[in-house]
C-alpha positions in Angstrom: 241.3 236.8 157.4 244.6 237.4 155.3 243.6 239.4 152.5 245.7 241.5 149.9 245.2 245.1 150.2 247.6 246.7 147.1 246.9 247.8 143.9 245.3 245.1 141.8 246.1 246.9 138.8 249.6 246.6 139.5 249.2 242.9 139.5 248.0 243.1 136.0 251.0 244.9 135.2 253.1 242.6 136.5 251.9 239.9 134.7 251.7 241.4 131.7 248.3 240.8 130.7 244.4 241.7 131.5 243.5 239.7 134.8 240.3 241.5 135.3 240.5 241.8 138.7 238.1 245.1 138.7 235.4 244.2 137.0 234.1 246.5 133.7 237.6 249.4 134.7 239.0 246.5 132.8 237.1 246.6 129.3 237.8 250.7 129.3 240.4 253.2 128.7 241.3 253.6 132.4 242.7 249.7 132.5 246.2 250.1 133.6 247.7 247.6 131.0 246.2 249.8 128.0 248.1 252.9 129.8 250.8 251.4 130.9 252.3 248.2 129.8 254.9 247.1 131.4 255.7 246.1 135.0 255.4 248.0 137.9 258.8 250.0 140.4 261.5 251.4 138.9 262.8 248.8 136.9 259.2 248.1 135.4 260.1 249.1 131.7 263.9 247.6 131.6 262.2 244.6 132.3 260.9 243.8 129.1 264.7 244.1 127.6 265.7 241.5 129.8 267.5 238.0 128.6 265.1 234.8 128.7 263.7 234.0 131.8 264.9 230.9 133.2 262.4 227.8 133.8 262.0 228.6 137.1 261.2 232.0 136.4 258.1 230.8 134.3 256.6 228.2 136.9 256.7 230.5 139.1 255.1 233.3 137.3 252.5 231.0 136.0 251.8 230.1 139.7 251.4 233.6 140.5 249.0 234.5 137.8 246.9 231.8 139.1 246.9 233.2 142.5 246.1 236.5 141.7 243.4 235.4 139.5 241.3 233.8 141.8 242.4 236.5 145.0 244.2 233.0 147.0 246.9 233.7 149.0 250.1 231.4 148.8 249.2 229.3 151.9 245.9 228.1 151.0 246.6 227.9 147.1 249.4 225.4 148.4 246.5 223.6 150.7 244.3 223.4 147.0 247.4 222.1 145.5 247.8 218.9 147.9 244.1 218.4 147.7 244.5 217.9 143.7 247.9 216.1 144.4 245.6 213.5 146.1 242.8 213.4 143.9 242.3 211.1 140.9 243.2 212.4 138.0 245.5 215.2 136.6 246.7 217.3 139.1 247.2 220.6 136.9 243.3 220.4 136.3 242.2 219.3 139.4 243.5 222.4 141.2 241.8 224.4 138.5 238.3 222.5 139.0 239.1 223.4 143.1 239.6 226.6 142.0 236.7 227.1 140.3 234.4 225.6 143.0 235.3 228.3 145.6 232.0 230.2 146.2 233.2 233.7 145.5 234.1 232.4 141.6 231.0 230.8 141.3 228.8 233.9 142.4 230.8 236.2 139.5 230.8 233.3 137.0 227.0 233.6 137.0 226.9 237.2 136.4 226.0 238.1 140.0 229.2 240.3 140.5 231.4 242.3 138.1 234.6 240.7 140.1 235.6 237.9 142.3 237.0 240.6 144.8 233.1 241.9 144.5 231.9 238.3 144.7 233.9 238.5 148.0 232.9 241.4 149.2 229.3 240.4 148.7 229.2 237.5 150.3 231.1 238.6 153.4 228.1 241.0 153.7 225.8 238.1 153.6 224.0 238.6 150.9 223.8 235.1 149.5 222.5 231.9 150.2 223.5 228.4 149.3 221.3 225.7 149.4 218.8 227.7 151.6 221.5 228.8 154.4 223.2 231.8 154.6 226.7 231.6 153.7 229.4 234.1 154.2 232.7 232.4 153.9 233.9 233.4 150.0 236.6 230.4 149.9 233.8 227.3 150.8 234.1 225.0 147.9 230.7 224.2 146.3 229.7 220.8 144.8 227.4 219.3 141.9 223.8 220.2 142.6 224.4 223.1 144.9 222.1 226.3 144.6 223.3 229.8 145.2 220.9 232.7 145.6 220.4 236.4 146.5 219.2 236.6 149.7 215.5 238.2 149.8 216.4 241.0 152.5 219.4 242.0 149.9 216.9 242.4 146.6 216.0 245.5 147.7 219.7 246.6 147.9 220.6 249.5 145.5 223.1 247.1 143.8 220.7 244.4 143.2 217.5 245.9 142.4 219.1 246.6 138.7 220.9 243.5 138.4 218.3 241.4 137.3 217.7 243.4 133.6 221.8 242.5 133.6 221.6 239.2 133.8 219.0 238.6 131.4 222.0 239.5 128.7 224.6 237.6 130.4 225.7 234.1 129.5 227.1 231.6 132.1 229.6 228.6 131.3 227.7 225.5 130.2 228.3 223.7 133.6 226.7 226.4 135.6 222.7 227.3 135.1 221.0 231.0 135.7 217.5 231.9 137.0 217.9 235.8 136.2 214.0 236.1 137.4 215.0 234.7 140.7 218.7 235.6 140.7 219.9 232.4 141.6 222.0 229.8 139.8 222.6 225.9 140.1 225.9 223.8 139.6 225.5 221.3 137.3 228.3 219.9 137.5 232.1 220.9 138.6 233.9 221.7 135.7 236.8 219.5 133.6 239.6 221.3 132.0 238.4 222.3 128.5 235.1 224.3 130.5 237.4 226.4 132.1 238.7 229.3 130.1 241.0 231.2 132.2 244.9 232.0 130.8 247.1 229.6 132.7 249.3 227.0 131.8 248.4 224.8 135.3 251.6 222.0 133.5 254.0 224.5 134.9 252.9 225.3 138.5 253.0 221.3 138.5 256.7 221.3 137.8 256.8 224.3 140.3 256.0 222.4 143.4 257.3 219.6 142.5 261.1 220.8 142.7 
């Protein structure tokens, strides 16, 4: 499986802005934007005295920041974008909805990972469950009424046994429900545009593929 393997916090960099791609590194000191903000190479800090970046420049970054985001790779965030193409409805937040139904977002949306590169990692280890089967593929997309949960074998893992103090204090979106007690969570529903909070402008990676 195609996976990328650099430094995610020069992604952050890149982008300008706070992707939190590692979890709580990203709420301290150590977060590379708060050391260091401006882009990556050589070049990194002439960057930011550069003229205005052309149109193109901005679909294309805006399609980028969506990528990294969610960890999808440009072949099957292109596959996500044809499904929402087809799909009743607004394209922009369709691929957002798609994106937010992969398995490995749901798993750290309910708390039960710091990251969705931990939610993937997890999973690949099979330590999760949905709708009574083990599951181990991170990119399956989930529907309404779909159950994930912590496997019983994996509770007594080092990294779960003190999760479940944690999730008592954490709060899930409103289309997602938590059972910290049993460490699982339900999908109420698949989300529409205004229940999805992350930074991206999904108008402009519209007009990006559809030079």
């Amino acid at each position: 499986m195609a996976r990328y393997t650099g430094s995610v916090c020069k992604l952050c960099r890149r982008e300008g802005m706070k992707l939190f791609l590692k979890g709580e590194r990203c709420m301290s000191p150590k977060c590379a934007i708060e050391r260091r903000a401006y882009a990556p190479g050589v070049h990194g800090r002439q960057a930011q005295f550069r003229q205005r970046t052309s149109d193109y420049g901005l679909q294309l970054r805006e399609k980028q920041r969506a990528r990294r985001i969610y960890g999808v790779l440009e072949r099957q965030f292109r596959r996500y974008y044809d499904i929402a193409l087809r799909s009743r409805g607004q394209t922009g937040a369709n691929l957002l909805a798609i994106l937010e139904s992969r398995f490995d977002n749901i798993v750290y949306r309910l708390g039960l990972a710091d990251s969705r590169a931990q939610a993937r990692h997890l999973i690949q280890h099979n330590h999760f469950m949905l709708n009574g089967r083990r599951l181990n593929v991170p990119s399956a997309l989930v529907k309404a009424g779909d159950v994930i949960t912590v496997r019983e074998a994996s509770k007594q893992n080092g990294y779960f046994r003190g999760l479940t103090e944690v999730l008592e204090h954490r709060s899930v979106p409103e289309w997602l429900q938590l059972d910290p007690a049993t460490m699982s969570g339900t999908v109420l529903a698949i989300p529409a545009r205004e229940q999805i909070d992350v930074p991206i402008s999904e108008q402009l990676i519209v007009e990006f593929y559809s030079r």
